[in-house]
N, C-alpha and C positions, 0 to 999 in steps of 0.2 A: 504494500500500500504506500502511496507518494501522495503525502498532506501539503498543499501548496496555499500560501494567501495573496490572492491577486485581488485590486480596487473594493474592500470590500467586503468580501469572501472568501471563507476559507474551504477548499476544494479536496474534498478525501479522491483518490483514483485509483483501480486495480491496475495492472501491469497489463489487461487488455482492455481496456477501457475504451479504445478506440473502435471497438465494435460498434456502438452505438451512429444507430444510423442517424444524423441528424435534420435529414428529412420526416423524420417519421417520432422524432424524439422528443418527450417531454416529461413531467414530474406528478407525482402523488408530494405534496407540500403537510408540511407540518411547522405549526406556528407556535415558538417556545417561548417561555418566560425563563429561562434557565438556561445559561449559555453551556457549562459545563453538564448537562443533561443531551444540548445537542450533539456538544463534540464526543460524548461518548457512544448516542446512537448510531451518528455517522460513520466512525470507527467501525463498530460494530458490522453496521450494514456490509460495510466491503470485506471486512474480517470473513466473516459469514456466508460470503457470496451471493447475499440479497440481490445488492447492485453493482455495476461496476462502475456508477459515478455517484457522489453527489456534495454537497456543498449547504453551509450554513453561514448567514451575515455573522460579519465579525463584531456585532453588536449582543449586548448582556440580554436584549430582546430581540425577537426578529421571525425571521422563517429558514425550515431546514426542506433541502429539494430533493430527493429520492428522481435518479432517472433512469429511464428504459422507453423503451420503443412501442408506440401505443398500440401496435399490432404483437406484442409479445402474451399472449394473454396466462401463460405460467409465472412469467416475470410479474405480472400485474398480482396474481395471487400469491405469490410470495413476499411482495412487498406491503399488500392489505394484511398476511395474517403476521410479518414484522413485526407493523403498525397497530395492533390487535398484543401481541405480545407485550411490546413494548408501551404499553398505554398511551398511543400518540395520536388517537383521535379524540373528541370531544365526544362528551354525551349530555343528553338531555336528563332534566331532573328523574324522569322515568330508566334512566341507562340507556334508553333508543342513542344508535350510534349517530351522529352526525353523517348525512349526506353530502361528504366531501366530493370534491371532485380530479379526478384528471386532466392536469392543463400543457396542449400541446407547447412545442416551443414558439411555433408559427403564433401561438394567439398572441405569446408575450412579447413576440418582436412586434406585434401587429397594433401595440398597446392597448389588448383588452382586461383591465382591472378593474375590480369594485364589479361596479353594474353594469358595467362593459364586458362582462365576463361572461359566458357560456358554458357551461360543461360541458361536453362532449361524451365525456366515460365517468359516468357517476360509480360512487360506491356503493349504490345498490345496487348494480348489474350483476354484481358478484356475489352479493353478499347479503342477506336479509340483517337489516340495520337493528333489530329485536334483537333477535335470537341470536344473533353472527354464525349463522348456517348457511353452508356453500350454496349458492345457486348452479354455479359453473363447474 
């Protein structure tokens, strides 16, 4: 693993990282109040072989980016049950998981954020947000 911090961000990377197509590439996002929480998961992630990229603002709060290819659909389920493992989605006062989303790279270069924002590949495609039982 090769931890880099370029403008901002600090970027975990496996040794074939470069696989990642990035036409086709983008992130399941997790948004942290604990910096030393992200740099551990991130770690983790690539330790693990979740991902082979991802990266967290070099800020004490921020957002941590998990990436893979949004046509990888095992990559996609290994990174939901991570994220499941690792308590890194939100839940409602009932425990229903947050209907996060998958955001390609194109929307972000495309500047769609906030309400400009669409999903594309929600987390419930995969995953009943109750119960966290597979659909796929």
């Amino acid at each position: 693993m090769r931890k880099v911090q370029l403008g901002g961000w600090v970027f975990y990377l496996s040794p074939d990282h470069a696989e990642i197509d990035r036409d086709k590439c983008g992130k399941w996002m997790y948004y942290f109040g604990d910096k030393e929480k992200a740099e551990r998961v991130c770690e983790k992630a690539i330790n693990e072989g979740v991902v082979k990229e991802c990266k967290h603002s070099d800020k004490e709060t921020g957002v941590a980016c998990f990436y893979l290819n949004g046509d990888d659909v095992e990559g996609h389920k290994k990174v939901i049950q991570f994220f499941i493992d690792n308590d890194l989605i939100r839940r409602t006062k009932t425990g229903k998981l947050y209907n996060i989303s998958f955001k390609f790279d194109k929307q972000t270069n495309n500047g769609e954020y906030g309400k400009d924002f669409e999903g594309i590949i929600k987390l419930e495609e995969f995953i009943d947000l109750n119960t966290r039982k597979w659909k796929v």
